[in-house]
Z-matrix of the N, CA and C atoms (Angstrom, degrees):
N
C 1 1.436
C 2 1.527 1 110.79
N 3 1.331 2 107.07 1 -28.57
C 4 1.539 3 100.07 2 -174.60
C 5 1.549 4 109.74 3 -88.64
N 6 1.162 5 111.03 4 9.83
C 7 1.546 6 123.00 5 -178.15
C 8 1.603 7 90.80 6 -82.66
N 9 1.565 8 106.66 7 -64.43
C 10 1.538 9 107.77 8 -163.35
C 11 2.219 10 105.65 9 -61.12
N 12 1.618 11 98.19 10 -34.16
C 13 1.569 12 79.50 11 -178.37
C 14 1.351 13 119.32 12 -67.36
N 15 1.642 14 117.21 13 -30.61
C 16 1.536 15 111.57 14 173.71
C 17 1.893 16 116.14 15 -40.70
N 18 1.251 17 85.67 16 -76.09
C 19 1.460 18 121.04 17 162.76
C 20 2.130 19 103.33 18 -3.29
N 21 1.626 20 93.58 19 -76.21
C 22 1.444 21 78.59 20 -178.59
C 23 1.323 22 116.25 21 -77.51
N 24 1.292 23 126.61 22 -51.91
C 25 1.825 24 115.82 23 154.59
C 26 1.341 25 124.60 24 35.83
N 27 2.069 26 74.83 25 -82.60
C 28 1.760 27 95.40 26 -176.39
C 29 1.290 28 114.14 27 -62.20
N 30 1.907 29 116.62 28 -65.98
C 31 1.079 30 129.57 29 178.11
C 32 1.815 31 105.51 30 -36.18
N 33 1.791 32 131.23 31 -60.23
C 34 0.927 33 112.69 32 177.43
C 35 1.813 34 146.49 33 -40.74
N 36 1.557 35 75.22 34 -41.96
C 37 1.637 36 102.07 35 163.79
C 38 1.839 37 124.43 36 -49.32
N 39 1.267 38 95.00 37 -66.31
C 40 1.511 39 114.83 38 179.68
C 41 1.562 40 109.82 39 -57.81
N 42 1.871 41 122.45 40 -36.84
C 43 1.341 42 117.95 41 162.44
C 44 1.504 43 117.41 42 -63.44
N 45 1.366 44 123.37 43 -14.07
C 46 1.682 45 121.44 44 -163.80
C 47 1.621 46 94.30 45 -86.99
N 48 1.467 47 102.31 46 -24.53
C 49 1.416 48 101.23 47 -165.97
C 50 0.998 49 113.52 48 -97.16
N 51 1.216 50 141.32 49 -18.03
C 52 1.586 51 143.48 50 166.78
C 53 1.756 52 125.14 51 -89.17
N 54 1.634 53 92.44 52 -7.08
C 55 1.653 54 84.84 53 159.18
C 56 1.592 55 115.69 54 -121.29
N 57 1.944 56 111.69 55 -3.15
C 58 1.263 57 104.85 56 -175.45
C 59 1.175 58 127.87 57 -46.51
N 60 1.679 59 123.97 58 -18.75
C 61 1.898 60 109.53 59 -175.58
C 62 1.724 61 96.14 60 -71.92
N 63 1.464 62 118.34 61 -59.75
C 64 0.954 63 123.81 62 -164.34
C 65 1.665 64 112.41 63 -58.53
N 66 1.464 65 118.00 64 -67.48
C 67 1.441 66 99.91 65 175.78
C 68 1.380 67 104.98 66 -116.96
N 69 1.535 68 122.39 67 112.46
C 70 1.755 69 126.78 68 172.82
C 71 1.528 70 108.93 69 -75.35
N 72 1.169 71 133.66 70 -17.15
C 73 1.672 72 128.14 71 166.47
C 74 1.424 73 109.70 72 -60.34
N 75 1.637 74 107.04 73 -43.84
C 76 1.381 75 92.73 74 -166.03
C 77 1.601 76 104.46 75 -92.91
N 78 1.362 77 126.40 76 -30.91
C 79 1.555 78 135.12 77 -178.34
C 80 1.902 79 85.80 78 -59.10
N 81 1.066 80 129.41 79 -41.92
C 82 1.522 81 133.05 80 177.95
C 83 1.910 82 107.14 81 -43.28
N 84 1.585 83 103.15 82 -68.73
C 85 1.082 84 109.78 83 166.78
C 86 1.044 85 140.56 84 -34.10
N 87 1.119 86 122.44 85 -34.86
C 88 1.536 87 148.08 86 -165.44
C 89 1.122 88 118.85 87 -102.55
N 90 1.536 89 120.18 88 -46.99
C 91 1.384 90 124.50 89 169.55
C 92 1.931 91 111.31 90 -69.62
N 93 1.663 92 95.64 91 -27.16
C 94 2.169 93 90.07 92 153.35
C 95 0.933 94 112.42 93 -55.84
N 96 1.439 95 125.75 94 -40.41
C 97 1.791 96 114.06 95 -162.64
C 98 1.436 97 124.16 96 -87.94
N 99 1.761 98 92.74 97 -0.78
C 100 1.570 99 95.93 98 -179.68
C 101 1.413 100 105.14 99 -101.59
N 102 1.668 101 115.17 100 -27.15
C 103 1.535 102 98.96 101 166.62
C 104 1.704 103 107.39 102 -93.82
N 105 1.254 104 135.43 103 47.85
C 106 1.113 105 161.51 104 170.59
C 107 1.799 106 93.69 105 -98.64
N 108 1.200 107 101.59 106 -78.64
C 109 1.431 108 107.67 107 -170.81
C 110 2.061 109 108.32 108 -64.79
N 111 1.304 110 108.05 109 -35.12
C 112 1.600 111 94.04 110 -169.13
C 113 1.862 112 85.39 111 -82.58
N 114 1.105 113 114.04 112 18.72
C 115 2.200 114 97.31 113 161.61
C 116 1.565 115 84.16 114 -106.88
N 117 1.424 116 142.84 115 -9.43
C 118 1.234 117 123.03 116 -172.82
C 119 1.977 118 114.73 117 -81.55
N 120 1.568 119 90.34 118 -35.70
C 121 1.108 120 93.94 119 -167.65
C 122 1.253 121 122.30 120 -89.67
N 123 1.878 122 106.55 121 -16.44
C 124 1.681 123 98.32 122 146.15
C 125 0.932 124 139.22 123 -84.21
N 126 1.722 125 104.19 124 4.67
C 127 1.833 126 85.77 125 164.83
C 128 1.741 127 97.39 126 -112.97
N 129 1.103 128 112.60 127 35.55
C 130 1.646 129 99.18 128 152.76
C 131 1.571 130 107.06 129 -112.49
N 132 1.019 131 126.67 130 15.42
C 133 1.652 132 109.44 131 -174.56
C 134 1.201 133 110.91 132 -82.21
N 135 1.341 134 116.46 133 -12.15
C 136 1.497 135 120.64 134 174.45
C 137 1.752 136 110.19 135 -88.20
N 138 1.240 137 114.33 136 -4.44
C 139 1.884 138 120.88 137 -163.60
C 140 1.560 139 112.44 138 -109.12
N 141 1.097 140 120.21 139 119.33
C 142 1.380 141 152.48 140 176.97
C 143 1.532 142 122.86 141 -98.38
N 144 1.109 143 127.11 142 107.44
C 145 0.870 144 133.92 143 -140.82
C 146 2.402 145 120.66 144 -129.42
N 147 0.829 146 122.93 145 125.12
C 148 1.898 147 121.22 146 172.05
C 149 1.419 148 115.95 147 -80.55
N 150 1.085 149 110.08 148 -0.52
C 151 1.631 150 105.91 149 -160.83
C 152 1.530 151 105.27 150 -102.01
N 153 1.295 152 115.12 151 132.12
C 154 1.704 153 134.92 152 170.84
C 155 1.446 154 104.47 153 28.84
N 156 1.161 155 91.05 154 -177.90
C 157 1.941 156 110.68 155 -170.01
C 158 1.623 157 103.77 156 -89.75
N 159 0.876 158 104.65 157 -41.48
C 160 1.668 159 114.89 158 -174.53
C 161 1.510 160 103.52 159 114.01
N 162 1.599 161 108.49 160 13.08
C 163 1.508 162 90.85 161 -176.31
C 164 1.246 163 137.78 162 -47.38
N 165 1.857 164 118.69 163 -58.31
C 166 1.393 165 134.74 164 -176.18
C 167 1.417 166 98.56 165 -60.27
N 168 1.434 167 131.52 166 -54.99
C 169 1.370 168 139.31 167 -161.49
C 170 2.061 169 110.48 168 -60.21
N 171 1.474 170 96.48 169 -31.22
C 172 1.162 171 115.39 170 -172.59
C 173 1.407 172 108.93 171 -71.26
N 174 1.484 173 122.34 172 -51.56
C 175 1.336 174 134.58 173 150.99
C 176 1.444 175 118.61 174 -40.85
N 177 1.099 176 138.11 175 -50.36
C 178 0.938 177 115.84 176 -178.47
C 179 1.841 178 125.41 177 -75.02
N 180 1.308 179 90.04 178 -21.97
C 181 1.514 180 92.58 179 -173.31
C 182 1.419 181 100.32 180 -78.05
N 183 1.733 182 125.71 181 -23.06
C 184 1.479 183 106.77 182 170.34
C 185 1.847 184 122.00 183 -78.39
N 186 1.456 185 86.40 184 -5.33
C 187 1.501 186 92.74 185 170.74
C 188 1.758 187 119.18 186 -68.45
N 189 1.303 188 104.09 187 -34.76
C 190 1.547 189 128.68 188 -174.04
C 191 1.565 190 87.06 189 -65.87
N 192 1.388 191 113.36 190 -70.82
C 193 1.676 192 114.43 191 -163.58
C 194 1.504 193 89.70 192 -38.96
N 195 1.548 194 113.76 193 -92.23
C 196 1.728 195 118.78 194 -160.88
C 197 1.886 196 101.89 195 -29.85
N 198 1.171 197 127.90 196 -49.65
C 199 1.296 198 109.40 197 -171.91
C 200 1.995 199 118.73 198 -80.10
N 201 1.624 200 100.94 199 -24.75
C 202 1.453 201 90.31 200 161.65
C 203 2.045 202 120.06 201 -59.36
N 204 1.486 203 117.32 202 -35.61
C 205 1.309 204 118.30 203 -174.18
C 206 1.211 205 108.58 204 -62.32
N 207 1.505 206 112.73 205 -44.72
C 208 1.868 207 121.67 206 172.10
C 209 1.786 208 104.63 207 -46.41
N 210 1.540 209 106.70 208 -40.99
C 211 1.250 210 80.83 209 -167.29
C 212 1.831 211 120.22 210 -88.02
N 213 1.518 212 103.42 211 12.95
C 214 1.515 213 125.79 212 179.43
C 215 1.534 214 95.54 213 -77.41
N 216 1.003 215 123.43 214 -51.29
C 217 1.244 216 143.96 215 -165.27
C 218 1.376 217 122.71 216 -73.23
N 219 1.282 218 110.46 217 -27.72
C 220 1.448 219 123.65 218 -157.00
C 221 2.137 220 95.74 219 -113.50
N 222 1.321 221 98.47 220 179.95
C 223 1.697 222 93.43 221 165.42
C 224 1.474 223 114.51 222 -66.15
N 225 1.272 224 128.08 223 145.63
C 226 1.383 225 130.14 224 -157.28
C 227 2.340 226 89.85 225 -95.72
N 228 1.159 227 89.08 226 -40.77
C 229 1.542 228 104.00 227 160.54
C 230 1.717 229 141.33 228 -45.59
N 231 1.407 230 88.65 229 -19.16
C 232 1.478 231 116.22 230 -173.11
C 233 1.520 232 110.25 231 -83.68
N 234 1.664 233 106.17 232 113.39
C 235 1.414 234 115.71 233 -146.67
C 236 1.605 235 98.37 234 -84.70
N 237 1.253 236 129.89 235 -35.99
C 238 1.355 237 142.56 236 -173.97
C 239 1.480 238 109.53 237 -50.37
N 240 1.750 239 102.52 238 -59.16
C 241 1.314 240 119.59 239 -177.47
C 242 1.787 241 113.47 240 -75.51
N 243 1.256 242 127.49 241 15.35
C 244 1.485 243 131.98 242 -165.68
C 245 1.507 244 85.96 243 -123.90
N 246 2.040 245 103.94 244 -49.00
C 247 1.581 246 82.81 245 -168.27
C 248 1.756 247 130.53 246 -72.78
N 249 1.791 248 90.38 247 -11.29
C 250 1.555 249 109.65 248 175.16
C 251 1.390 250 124.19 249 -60.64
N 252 1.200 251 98.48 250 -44.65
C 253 1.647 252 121.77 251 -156.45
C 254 2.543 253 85.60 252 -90.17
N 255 0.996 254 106.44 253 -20.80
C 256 1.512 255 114.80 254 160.16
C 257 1.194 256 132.85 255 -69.56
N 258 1.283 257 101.96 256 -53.78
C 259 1.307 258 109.16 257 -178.72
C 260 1.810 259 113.64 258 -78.56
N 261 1.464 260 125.97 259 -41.14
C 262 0.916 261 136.84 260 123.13
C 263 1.889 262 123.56 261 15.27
N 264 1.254 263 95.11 262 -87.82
C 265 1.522 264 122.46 263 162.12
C 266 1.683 265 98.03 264 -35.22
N 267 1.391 266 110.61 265 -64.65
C 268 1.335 267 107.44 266 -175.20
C 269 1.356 268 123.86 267 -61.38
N 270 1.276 269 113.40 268 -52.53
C 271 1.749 270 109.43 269 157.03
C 272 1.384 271 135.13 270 -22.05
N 273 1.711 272 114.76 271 -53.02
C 274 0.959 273 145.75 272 -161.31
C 275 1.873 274 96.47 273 -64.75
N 276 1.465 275 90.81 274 -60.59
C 277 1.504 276 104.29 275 -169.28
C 278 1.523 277 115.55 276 -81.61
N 279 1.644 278 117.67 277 -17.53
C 280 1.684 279 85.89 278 146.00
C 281 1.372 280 132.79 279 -113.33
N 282 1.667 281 122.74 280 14.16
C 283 1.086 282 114.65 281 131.25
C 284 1.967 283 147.51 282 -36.92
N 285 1.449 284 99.90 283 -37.47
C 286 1.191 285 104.84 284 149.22
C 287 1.128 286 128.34 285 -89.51
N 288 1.066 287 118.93 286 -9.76
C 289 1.720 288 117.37 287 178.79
C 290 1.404 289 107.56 288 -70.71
N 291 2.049 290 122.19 289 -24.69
C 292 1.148 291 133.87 290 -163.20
C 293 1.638 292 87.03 291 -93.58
N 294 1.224 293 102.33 292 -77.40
C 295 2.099 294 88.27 293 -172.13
C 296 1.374 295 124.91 294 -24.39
N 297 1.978 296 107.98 295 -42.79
C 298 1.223 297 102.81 296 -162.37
C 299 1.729 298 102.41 297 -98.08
N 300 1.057 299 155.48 298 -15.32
C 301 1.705 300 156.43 299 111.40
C 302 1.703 301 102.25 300 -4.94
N 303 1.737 302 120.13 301 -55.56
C 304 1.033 303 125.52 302 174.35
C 305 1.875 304 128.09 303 -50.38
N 306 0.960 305 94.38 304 -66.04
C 307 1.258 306 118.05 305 166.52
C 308 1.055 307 127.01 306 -46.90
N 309 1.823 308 126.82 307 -54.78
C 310 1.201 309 135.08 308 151.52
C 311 1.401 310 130.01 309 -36.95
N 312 1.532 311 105.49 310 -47.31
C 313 1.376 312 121.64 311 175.01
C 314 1.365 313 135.65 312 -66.80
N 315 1.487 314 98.42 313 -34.86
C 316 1.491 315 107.98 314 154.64
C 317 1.587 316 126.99 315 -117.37
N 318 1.395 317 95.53 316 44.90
C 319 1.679 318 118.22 317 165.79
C 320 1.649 319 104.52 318 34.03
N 321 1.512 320 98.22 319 70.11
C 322 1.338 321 108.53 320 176.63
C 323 1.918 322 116.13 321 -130.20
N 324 1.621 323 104.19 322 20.35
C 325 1.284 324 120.37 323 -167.83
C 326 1.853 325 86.81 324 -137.35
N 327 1.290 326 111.92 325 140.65
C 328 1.561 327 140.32 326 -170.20
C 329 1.211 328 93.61 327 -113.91
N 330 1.632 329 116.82 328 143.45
C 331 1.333 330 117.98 329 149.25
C 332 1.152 331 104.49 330 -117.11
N 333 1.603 332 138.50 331 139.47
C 334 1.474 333 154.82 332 172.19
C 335 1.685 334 109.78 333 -67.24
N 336 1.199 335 112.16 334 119.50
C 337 1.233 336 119.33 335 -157.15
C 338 1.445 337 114.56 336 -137.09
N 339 1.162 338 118.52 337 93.21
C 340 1.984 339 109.67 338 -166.74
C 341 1.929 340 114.38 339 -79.16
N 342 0.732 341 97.27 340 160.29
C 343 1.509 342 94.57 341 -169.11
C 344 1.435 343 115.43 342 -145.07
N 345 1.469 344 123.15 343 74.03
C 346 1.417 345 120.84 344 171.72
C 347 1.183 346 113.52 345 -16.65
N 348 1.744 347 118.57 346 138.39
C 349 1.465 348 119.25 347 -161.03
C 350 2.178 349 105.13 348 -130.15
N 351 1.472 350 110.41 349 115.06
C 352 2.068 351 88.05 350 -149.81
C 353 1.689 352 76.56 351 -87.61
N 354 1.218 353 103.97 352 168.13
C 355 1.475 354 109.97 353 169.78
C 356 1.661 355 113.81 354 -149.79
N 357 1.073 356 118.19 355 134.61
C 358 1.841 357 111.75 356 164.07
C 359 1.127 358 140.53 357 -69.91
N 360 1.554 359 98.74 358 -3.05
C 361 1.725 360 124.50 359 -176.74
C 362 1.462 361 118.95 360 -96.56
N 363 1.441 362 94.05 361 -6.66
C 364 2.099 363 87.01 362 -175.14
C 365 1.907 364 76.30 363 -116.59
N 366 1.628 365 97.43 364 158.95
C 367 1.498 366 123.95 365 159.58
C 368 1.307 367 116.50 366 -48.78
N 369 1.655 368 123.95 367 -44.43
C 370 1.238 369 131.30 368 178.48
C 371 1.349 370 117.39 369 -85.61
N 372 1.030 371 135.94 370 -4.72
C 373 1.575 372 148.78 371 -172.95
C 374 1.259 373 103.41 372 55.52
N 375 0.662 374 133.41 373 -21.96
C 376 2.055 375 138.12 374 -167.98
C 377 1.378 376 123.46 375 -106.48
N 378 1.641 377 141.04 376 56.65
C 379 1.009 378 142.33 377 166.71
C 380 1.375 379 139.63 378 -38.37
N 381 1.263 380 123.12 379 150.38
C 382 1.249 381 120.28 380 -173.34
C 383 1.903 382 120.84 381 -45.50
N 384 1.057 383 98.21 382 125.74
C 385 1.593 384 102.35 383 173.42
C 386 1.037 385 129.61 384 -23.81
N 387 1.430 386 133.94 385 99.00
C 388 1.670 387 128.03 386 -179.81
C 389 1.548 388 112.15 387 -95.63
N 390 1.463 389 126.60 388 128.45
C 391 1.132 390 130.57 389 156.45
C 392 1.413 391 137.43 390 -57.55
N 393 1.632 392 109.33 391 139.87
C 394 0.927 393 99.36 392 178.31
C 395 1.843 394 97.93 393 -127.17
N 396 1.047 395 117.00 394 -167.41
C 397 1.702 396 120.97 395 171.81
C 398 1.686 397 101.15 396 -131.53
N 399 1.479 398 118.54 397 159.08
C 400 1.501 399 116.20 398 -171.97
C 401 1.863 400 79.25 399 -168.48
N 402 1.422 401 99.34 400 144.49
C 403 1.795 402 122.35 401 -167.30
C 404 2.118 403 79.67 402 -63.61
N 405 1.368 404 71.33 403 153.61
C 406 1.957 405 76.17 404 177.88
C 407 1.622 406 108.93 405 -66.46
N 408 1.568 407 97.87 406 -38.57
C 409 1.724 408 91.92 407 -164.03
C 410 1.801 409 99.82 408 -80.22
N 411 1.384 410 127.04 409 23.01
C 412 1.268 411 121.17 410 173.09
C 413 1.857 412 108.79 411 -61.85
N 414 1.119 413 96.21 412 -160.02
C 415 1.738 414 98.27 413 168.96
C 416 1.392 415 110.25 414 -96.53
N 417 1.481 416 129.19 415 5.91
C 418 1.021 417 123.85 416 168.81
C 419 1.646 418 103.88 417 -98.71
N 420 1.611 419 143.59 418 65.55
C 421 0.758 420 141.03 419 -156.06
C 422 1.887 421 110.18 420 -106.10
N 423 1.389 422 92.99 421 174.26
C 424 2.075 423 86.20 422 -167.42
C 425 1.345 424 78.85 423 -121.59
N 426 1.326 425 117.97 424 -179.79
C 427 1.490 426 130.09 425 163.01
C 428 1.377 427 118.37 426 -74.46
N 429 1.444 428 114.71 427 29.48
C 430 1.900 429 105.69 428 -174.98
C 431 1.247 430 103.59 429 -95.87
N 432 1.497 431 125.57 430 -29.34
C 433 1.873 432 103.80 431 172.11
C 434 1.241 433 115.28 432 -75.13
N 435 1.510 434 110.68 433 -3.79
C 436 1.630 435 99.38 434 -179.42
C 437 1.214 436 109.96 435 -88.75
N 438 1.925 437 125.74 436 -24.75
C 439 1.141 438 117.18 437 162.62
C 440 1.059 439 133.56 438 -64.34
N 441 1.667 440 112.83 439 -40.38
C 442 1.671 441 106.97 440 178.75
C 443 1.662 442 106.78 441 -62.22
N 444 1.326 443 128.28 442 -49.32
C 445 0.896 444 138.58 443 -166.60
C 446 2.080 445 109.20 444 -46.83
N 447 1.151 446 107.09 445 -52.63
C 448 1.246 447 115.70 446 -162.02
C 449 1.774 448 116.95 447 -111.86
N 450 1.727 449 111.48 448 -13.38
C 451 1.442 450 110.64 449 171.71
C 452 1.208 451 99.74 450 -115.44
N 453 1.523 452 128.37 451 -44.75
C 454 1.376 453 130.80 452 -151.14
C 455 1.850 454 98.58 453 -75.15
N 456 0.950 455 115.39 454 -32.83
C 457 1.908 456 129.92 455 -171.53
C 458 1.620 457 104.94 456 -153.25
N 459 1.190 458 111.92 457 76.24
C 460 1.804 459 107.02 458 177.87
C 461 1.322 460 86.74 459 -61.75
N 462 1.578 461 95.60 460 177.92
C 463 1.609 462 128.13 461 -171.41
C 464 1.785 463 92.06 462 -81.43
N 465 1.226 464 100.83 463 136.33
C 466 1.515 465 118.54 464 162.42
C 467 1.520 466 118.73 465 -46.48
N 468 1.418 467 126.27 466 100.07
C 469 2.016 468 125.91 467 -165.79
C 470 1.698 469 87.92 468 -70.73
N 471 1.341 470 89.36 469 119.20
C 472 1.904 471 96.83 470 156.32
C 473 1.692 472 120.54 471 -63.41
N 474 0.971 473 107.30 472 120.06
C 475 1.633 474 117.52 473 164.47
C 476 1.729 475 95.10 474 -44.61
N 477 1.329 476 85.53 475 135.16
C 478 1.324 477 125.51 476 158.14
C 479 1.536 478 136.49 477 -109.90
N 480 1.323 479 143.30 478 91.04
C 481 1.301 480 128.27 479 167.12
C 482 1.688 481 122.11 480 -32.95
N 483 1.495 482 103.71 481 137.52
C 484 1.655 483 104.83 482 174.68
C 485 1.178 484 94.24 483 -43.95
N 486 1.821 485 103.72 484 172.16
C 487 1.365 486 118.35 485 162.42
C 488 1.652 487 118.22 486 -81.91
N 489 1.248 488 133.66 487 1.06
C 490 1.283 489 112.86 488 158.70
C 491 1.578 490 106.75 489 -119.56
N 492 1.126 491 108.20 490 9.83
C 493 2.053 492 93.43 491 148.11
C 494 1.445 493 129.68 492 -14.54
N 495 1.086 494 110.39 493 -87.98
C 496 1.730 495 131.51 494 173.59
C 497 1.450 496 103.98 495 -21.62
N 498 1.584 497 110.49 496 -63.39
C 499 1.678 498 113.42 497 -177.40
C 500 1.554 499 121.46 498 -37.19
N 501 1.850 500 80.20 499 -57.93
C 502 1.443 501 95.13 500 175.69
C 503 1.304 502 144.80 501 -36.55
N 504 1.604 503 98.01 502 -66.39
C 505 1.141 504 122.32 503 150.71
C 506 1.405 505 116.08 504 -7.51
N 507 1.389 506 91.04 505 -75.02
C 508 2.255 507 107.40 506 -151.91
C 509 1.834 508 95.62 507 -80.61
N 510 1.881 509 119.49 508 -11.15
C 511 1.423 510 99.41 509 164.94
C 512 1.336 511 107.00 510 -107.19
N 513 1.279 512 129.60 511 15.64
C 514 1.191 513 116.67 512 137.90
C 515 1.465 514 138.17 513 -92.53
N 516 1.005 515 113.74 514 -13.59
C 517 1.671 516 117.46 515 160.95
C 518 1.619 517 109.68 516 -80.36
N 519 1.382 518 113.19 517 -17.08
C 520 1.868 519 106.98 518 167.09
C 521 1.468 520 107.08 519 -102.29
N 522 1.454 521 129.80 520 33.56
C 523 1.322 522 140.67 521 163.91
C 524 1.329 523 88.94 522 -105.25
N 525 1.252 524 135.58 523 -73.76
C 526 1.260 525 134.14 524 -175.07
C 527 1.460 526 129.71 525 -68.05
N 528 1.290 527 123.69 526 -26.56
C 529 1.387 528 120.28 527 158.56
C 530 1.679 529 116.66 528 -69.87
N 531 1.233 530 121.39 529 -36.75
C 532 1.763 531 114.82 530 -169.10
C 533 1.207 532 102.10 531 -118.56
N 534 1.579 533 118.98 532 49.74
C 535 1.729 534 116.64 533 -159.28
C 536 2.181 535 66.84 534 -101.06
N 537 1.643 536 99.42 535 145.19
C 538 1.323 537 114.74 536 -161.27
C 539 2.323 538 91.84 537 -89.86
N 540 1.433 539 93.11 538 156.63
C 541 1.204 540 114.34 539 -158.96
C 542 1.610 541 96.22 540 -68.12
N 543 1.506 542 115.71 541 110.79
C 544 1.687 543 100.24 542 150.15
C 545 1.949 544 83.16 543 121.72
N 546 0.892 545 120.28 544 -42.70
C 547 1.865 546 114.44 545 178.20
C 548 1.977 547 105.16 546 -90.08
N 549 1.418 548 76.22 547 96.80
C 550 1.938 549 80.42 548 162.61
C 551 1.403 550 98.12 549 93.00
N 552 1.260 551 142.89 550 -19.39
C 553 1.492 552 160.89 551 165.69
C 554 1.513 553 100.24 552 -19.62
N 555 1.750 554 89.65 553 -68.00
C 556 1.610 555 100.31 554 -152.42
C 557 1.177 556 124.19 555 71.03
N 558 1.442 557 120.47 556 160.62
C 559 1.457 558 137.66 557 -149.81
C 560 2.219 559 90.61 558 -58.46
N 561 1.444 560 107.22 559 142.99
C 562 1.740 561 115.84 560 164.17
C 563 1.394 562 94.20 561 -73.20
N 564 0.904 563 96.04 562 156.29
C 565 1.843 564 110.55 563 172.38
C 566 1.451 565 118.27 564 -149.11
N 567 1.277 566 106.28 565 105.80
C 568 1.607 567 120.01 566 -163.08
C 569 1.753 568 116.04 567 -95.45
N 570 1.087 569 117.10 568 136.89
C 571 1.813 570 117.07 569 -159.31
C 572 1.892 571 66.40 570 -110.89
């Protein structure tokens, strides 16, 4: 896994930089998602993990590389190939957002955890640090569900109605309820 987060990093990086003259919102975007990923991958260097090979996940992120180089290559302007190589991006990132939610959830990710060890048998009482591993979401936790959770895939923003909606609303339903007899009516029509 930490193959594929490097992986986009770079790739993210290298897209921020080949379209930043032309569009800085989106080279903006992108260069978030690459220091998105280098907070991911320091807080996995301590995480150990049971879950899959990385096959599918692995694929796709070399899919990302070959289409970020196209877009080195290609017009940096070229809206088709920005929105691909985007949307893309988006795939990428909640596919991992699902393994690693996954994983967490069914305590299949380790965090590396050292643990001063006292003893009565050495001169110094205090031996070298022995490891142990503990599920990430234990109480010994790192900041990685808070990243995937909140940079890698924020929460979906609920729609909001403007602030004079409501008004609206209630004078348009009293346009149509007390609209006066005979203007705009149109013909009665009797069964």
């Amino acid at each position: 896994m930490r193959l594929i987060l490097d992986s986009q990093r770079i790739v993210s990086h290298k897209a921020a930089a080949t379209v930043g003259a032309t569009l800085p919102a989106l080279a903006e975007r992108w260069e978030a998602r690459a220091e998105t990923f280098k907070a991911l991958l320091h807080e996995t260097r301590n995480v150990r993990g049971l879950l899959g090979d990385g096959g599918p996940a692995a694929a796709q992120g070399a899919l990302v590389a070959v289409r970020a180089q196209r877009l080195a290559r290609a017009n940096p302007g070229d809206g088709t190939a920005l929105l691909q190589l985007d949307r893309l991006f988006n795939r990428v990132d909640d596919r991992l957002t699902e393994v690693i939610e996954h994983g967490v959830a069914a305590r299949l990710y380790f965090l590396r955890v050292k643990l001063p060890r006292v003893t009565n048998q050495s001169v110094a009482l205090v031996q070298p640090q022995r490891v142990r591993y503990a599920p990430v979401n234990s109480p010994v936790q790192s900041d990685l569900i808070d990243i995937v959770r909140t940079r890698l895939r924020p929460p979906l923003i609920e729609p909001r109605p403007p602030s004079g909606a409501r008004q609206s609303r209630l004078d348009f339903e009293a346009a149509i309820t007390h609209r006066p007899e005979g203007r705009g009516a149109g013909p009665a029509v009797s069964l």
